[in-house]
KEKE-3310 file (N, C-alpha, C; in steps of 0.2 Angstrom, whole numbers, plus 5000, padded with zeros to 4 digits):
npx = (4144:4159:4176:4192:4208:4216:4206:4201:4190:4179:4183:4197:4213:4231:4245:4258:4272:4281:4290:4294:4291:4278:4270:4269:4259:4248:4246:4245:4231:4224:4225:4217:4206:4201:4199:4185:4176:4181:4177:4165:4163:4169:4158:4147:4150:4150:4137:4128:4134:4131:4136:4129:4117:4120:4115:4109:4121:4127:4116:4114:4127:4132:4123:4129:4143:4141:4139:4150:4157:4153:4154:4168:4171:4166:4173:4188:4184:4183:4190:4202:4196:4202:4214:4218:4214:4223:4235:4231:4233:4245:4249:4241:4232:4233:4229:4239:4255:4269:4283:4289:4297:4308:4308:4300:4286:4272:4271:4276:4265:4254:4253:4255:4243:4236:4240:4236:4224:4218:4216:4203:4196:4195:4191:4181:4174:4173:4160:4145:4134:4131:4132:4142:4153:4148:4151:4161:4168:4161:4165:4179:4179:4175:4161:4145:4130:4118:4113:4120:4131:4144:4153:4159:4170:4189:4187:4194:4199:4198:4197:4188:4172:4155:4139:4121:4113:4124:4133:4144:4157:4163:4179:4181:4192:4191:4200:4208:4221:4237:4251:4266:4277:4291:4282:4270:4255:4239:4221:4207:4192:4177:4159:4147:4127:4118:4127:4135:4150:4158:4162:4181:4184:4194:4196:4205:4216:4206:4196:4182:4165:4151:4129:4121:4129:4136:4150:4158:4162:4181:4184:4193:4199:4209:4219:4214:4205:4189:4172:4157:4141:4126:4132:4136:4151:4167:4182:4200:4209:4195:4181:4167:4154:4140:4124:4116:4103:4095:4089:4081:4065:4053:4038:4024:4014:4024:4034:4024:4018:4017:4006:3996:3992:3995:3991:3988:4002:4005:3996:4002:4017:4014:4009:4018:4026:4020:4021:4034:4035:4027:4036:4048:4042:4040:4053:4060:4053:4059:4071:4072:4068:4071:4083:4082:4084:4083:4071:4065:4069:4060:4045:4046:4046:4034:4026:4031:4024:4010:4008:4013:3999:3991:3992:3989)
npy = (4877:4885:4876:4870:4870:4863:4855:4844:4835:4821:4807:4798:4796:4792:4800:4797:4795:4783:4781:4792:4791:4784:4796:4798:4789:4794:4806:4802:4799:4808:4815:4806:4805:4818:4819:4815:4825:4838:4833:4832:4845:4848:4844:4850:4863:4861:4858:4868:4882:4897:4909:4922:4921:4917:4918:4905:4896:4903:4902:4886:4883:4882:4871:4861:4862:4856:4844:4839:4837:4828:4820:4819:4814:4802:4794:4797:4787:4777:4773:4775:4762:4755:4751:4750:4736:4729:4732:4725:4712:4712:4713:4708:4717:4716:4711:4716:4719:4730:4732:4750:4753:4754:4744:4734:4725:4726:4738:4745:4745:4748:4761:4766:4761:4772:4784:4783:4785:4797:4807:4802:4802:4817:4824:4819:4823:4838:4840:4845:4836:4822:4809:4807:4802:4793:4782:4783:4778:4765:4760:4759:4748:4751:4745:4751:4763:4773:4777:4783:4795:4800:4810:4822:4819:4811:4796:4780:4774:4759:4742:4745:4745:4749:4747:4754:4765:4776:4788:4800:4813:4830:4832:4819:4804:4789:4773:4765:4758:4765:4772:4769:4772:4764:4755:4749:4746:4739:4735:4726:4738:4738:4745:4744:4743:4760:4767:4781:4795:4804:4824:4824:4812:4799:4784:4769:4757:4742:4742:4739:4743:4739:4739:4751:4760:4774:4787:4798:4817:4819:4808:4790:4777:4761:4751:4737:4737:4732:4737:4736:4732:4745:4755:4770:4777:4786:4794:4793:4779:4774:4771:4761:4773:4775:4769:4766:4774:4780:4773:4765:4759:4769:4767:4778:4780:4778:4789:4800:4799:4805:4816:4806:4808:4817:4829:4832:4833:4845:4854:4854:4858:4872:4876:4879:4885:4898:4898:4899:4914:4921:4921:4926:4941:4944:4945:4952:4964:4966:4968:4980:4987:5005:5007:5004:5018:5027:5027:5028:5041:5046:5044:5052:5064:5064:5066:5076:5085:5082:5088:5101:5104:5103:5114:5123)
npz = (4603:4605:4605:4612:4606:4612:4617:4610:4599:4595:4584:4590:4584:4588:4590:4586:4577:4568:4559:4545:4531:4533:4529:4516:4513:4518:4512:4501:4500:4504:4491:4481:4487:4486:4474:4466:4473:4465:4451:4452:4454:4440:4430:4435:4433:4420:4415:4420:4419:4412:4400:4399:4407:4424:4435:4440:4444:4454:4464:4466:4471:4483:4489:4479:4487:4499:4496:4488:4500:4507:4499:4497:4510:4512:4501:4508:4521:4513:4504:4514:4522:4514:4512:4523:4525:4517:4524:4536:4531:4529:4543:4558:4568:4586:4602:4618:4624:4619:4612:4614:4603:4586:4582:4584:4577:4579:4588:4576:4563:4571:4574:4557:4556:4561:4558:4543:4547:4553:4543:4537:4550:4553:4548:4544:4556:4554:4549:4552:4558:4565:4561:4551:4561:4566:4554:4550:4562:4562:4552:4555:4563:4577:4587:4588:4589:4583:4592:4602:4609:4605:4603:4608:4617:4616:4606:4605:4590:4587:4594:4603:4611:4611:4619:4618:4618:4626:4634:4632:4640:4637:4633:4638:4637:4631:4628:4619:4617:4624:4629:4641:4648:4640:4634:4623:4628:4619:4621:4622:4625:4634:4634:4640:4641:4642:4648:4655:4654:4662:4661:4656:4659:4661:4652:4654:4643:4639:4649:4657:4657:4666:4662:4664:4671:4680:4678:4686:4682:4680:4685:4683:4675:4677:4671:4661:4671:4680:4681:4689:4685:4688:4697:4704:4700:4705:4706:4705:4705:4697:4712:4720:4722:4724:4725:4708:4705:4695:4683:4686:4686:4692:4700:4699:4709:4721:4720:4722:4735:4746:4744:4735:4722:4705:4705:4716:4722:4713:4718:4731:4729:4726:4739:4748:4739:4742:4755:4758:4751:4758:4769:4764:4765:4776:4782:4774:4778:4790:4791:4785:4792:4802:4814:4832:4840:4831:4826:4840:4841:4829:4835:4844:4839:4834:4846:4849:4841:4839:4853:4850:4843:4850:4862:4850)
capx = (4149:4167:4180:4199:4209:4217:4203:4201:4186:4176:4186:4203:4219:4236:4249:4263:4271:4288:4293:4292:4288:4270:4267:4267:4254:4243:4247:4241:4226:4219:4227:4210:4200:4199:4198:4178:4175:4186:4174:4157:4164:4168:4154:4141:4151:4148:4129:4125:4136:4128:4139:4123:4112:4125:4113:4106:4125:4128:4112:4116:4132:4131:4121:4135:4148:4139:4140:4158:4161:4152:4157:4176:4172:4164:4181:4191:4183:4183:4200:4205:4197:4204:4221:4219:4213:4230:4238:4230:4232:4253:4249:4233:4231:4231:4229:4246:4260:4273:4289:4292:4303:4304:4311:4294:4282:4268:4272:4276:4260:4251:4259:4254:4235:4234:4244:4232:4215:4218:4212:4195:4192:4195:4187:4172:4171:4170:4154:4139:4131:4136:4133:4147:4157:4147:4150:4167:4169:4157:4169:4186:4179:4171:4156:4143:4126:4117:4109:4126:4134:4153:4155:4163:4178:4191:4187:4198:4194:4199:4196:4184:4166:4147:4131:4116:4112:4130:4135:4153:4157:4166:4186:4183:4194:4192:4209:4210:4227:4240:4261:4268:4286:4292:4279:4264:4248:4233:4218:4200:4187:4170:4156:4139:4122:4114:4133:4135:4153:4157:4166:4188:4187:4200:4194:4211:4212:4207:4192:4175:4161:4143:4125:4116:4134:4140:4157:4159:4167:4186:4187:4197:4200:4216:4221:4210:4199:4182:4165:4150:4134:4122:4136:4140:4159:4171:4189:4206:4206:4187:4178:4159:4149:4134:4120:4113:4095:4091:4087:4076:4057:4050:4031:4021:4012:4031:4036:4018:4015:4011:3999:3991:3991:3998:3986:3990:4008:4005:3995:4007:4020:4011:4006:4026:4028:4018:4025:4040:4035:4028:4041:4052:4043:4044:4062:4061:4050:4060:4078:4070:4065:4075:4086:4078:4087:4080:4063:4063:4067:4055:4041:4047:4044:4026:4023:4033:4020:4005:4009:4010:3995:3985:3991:3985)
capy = (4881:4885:4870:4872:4865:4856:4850:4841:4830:4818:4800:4800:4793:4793:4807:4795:4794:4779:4783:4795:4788:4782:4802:4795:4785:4799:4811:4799:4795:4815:4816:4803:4807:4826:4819:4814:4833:4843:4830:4834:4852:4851:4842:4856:4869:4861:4857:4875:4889:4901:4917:4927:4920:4914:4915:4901:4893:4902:4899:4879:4881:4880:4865:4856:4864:4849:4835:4838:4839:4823:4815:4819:4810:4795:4793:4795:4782:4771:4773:4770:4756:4747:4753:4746:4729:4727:4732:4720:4707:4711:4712:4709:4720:4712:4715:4715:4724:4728:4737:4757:4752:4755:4736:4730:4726:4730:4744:4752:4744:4754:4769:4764:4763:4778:4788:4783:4786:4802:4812:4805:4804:4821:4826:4818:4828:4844:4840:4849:4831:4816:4802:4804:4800:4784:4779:4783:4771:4758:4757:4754:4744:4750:4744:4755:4762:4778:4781:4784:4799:4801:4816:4827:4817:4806:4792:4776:4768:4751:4736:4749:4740:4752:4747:4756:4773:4778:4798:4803:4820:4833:4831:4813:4801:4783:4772:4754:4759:4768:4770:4770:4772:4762:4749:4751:4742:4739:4731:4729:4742:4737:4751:4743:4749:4767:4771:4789:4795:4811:4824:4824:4804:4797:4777:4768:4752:4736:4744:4735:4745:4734:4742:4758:4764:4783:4789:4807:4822:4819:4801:4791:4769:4758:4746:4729:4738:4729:4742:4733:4736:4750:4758:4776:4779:4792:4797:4791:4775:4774:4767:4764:4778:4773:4763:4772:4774:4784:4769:4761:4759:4769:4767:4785:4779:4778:4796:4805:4794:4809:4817:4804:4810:4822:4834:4834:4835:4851:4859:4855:4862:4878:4879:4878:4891:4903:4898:4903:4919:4926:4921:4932:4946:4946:4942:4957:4970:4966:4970:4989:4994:5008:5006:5006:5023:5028:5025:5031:5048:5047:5041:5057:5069:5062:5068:5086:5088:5081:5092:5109:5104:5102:5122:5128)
capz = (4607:4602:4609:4611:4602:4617:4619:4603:4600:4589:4585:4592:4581:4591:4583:4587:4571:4571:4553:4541:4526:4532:4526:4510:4509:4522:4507:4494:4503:4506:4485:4482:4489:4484:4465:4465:4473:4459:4448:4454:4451:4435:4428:4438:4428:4410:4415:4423:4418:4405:4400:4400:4415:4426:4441:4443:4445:4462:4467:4468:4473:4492:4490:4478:4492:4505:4491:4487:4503:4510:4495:4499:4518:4510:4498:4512:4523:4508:4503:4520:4523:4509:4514:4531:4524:4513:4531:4541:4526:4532:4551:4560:4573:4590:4609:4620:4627:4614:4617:4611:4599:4579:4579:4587:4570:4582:4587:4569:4562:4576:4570:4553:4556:4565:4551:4539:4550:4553:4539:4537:4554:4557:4539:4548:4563:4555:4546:4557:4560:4566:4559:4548:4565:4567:4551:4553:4570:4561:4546:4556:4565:4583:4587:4590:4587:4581:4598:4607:4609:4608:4599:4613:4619:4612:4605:4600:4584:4587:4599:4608:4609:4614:4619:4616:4624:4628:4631:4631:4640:4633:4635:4640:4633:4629:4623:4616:4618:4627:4630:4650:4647:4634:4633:4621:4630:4617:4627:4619:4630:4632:4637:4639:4639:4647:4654:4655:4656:4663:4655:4659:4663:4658:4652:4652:4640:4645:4654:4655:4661:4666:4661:4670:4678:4679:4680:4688:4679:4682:4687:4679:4676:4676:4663:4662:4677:4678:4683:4690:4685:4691:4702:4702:4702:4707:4710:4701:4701:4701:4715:4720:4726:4726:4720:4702:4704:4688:4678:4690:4684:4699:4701:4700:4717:4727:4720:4725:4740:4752:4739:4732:4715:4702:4705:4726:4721:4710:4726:4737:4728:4724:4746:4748:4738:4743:4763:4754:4749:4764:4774:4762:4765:4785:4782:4771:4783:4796:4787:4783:4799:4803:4821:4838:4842:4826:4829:4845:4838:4826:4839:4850:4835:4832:4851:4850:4834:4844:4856:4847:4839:4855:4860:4846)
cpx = (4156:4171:4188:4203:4214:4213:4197:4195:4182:4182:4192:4210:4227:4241:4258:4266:4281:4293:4290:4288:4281:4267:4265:4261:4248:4243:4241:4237:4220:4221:4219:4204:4197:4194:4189:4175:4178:4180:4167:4157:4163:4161:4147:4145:4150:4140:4127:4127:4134:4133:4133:4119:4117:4121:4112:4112:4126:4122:4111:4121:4134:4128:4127:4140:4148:4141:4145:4160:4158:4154:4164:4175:4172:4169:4183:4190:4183:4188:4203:4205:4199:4211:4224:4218:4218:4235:4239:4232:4242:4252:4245:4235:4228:4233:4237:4248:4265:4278:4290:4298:4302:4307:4304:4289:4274:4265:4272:4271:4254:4249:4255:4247:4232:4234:4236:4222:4214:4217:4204:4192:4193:4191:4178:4168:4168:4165:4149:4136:4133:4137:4137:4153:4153:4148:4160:4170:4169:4164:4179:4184:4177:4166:4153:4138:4123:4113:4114:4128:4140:4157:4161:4168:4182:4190:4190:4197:4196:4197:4190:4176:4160:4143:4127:4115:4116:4131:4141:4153:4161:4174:4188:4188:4196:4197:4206:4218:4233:4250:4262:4273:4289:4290:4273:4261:4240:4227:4213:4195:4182:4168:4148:4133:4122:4122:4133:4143:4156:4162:4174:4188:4189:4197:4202:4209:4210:4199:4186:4171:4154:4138:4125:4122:4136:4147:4157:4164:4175:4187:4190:4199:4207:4216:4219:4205:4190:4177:4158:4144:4128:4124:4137:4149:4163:4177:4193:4209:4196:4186:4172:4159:4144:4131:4117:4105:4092:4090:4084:4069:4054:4044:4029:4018:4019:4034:4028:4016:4013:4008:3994:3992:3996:3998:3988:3997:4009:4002:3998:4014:4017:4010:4014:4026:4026:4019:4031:4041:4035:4033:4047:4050:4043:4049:4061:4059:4055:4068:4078:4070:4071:4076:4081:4079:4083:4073:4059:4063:4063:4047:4042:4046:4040:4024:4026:4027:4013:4003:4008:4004:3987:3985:3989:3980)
cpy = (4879:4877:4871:4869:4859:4852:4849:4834:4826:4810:4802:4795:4797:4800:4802:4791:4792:4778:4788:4795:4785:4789:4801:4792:4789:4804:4809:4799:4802:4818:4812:4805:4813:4824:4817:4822:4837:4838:4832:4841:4855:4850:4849:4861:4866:4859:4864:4881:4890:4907:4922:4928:4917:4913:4908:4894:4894:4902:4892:4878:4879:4870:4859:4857:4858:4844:4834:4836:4831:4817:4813:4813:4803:4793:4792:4789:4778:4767:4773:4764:4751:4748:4748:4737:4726:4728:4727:4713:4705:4708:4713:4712:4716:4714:4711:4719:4723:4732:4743:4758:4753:4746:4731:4730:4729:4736:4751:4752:4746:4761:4770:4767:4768:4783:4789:4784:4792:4807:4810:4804:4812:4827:4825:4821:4835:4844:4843:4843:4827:4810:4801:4800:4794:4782:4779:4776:4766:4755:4754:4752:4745:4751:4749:4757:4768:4783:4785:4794:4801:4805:4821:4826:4812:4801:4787:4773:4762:4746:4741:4746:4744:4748:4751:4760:4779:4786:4796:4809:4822:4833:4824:4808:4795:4778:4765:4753:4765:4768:4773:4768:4771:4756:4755:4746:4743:4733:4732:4732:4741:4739:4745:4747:4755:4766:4781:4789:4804:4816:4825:4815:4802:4787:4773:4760:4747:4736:4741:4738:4744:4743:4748:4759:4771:4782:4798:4811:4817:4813:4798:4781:4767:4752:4740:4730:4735:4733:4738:4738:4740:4752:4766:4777:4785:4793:4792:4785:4774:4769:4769:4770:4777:4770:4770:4770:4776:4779:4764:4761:4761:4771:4777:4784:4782:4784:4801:4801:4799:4815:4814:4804:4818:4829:4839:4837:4842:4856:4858:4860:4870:4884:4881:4882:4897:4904:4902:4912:4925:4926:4927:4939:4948:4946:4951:4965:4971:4970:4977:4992:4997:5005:5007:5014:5026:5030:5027:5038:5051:5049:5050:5062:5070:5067:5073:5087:5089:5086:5099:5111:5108:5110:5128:5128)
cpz = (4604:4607:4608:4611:4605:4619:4613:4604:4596:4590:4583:4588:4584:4585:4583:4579:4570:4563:4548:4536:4526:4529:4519:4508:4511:4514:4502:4494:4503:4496:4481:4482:4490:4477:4463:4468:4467:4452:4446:4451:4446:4431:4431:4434:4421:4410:4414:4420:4410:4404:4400:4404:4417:4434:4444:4446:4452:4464:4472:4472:4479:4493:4486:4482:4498:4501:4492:4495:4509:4504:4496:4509:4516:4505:4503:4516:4518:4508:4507:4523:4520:4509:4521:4529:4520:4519:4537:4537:4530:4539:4554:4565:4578:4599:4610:4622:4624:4618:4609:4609:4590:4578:4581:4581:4573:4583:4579:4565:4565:4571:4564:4552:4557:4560:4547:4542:4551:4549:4538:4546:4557:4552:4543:4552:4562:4553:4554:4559:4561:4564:4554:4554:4565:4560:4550:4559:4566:4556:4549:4561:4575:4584:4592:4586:4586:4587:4602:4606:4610:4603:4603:4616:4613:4612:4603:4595:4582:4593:4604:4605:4613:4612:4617:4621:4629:4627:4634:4635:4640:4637:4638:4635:4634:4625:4625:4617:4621:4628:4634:4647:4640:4632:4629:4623:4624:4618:4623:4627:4627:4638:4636:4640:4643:4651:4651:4658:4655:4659:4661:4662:4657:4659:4648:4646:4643:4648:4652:4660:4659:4664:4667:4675:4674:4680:4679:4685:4683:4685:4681:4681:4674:4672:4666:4669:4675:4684:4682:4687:4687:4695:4699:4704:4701:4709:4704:4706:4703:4704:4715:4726:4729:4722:4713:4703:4699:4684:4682:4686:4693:4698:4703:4709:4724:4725:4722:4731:4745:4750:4738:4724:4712:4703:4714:4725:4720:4717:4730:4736:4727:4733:4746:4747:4740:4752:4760:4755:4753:4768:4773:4764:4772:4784:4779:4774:4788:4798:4786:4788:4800:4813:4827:4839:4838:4827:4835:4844:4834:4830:4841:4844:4834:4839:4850:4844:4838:4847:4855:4845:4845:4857:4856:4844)
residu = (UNK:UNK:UNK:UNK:UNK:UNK:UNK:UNK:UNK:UNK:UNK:UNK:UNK:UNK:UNK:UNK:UNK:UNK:UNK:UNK:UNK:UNK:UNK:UNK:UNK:UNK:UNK:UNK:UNK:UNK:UNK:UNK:UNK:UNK:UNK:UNK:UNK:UNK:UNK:UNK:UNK:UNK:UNK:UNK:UNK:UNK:UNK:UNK:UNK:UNK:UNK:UNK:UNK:UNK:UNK:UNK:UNK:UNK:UNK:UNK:UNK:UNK:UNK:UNK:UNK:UNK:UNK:UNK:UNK:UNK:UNK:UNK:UNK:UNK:UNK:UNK:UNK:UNK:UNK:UNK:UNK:UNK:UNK:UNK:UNK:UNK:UNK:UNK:UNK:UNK:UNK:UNK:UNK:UNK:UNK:UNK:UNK:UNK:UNK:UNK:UNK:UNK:UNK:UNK:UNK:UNK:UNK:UNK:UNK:UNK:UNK:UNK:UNK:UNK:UNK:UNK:UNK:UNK:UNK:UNK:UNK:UNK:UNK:UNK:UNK:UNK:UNK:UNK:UNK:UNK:UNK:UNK:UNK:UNK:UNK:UNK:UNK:UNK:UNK:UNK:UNK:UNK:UNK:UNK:UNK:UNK:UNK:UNK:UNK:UNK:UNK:UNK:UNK:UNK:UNK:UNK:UNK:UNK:UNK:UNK:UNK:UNK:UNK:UNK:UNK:UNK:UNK:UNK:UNK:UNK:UNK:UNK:UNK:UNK:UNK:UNK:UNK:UNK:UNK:UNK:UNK:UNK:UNK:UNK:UNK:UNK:UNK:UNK:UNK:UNK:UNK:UNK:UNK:UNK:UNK:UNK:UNK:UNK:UNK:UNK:UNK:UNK:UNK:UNK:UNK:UNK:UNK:UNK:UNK:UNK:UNK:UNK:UNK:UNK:UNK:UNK:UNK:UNK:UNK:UNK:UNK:UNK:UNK:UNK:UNK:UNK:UNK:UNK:UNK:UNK:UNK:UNK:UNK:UNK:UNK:UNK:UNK:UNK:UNK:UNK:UNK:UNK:UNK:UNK:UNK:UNK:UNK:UNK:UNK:UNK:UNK:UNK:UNK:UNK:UNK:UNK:UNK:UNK:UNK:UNK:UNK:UNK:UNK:UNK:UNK:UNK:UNK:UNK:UNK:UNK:UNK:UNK:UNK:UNK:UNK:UNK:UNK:UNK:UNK:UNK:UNK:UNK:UNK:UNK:UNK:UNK:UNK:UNK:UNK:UNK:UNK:UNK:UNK:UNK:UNK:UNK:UNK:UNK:UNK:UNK:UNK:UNK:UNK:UNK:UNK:UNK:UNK:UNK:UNK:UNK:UNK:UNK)
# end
């Protein structure tokens, strides 16, 4: 399905951008990482290309169209993770609350990783499958597993830490970091196992949400908020709803208990239905009849007929 481009999706890198010149090294970096595709290229034309039979060149070509084109992601993420480790080698990226300033090292060092994360993670996204985005995640660094899904909202890619069995819904969006005023707050978020989180919630940083818990469309957490285990939650700030039953282990017996069995279930449901059915078409008979008034004139036409008939 199409998705609009407000509502941007895949792994999410801030756009706040505290000097110019970090363009330069963003440049250098999509300049790189071109240069093994334009490679690949050439080489397949001085293998393949015949001036007489030149099919069998576009024949391939599609399929080298994917290499180049997974080869360029796999550059990218390379070449940026060896970017980011001469980065962090200056400033180790660290949790806090900085100030929204270009005199803050924090902050421009922010700025900085973002800049530079931003072409392969967005290179990643558009691939048709996803474990380029997990491998994307994996490589700057959050943790995360191939069962998960957090393809469909934003995702932070730092200090943010998944479980196993994790779904993301669409426009949801997940922050390790965040700017309220002229503070920047970067908090590490940790998501544990079988959470499910709806789509449009808003997970602030800081946030720790226990196993087998929901968050319903449109809810939305507060900085360093803590989400118990097995609760469903709701509203801005989230609170509990209710207990989460869906990851229970419930016994076949305690779901058919006034059956007995699978078998009793299916015929019951089946009697059900067809109470249903007829019900409908009483429902349905009774809707047609023409009016009393109606009916009584008709009634009264049957005897003027009767009647002629017996005369004759």
């Amino acid at each position: 399905m199409s998705v609009p481009n407000s509502m941007r999706v895949g792994p999410f890198c801030a756009s706040v951008l505290v000097k110019r010149k970090y363009l330069i090294l963003y440049i250098f970096l999509i300049w790189v990482t071109i240069l093994p595709g334009l490679l690949e290229l050439w080489a397949y034309w001085q293998v393949l290309w015949n001036d007489v039979r030149p099919l069998h060149f576009y024949v391939y070509l599609p399929l080298l169209l994917i290499a180049i084109y997974i080869t360029t992601v796999f550059a990218a993420i390379i070449s940026t993770k060896i970017a980011l480790m001469f980065i962090n080698i200056l400033h180790k990226p660290k949790e806090g609350v900085f100030l929204r300033d270009r005199s803050d090292r924090d902050y421009r060092y922010w700025s900085l990783r973002n800049t530079i994360k931003k072409w392969p993670t967005w290179l990643s996204h558009k691939f048709p499958f996803p474990f380029l985005d997990n491998l994307c995640f994996k490589a700057f660094g959050v943790r995360t597993t191939f069962s998960n899904s957090l393809f469909e909202g934003w995702v932070d890619t730092e200090f943010v830490t998944f479980g196993k069995n994790v779904v993301c819904g669409q426009g949801a969006i997940i922050q390790s970091s965040v700017i309220i005023g002229n503070f920047l707050i970067i908090r590490k978020t940790v998501i544990e196992d079988n959470v499910r989180i709806g789509a449009h919630v808003i997970i602030m940083p800081g946030t720790h949400i226990g196993k087998n818990s929901i968050l319903n469309t449109w809810s939305s957490t507060m900085v360093g908020q803590e989400l118990e285990e097995g609760w469903i939650y709701n509203g801005g700030p989230a609170k509990k709803f209710k207990k989460n039953r869906f990851f229970e282990d419930i016994p076949i017996e305690k779901l058919t208990r006034e059956v007995g069995d699978y078998e009793g279930l299916l015929k019951k449901y089946d009697e059900q239905y067809v109470k249903r059915e007829v019900k409908k078409r009483h429902l349905l008979e009774k809707t047609i009849k023409p009016p009393l008034h109606l009916r009584d004139r008709l009634h009264l036409g049957k005897d003027k007929d009767n009647d002629t008939d017996d005369e004759n």
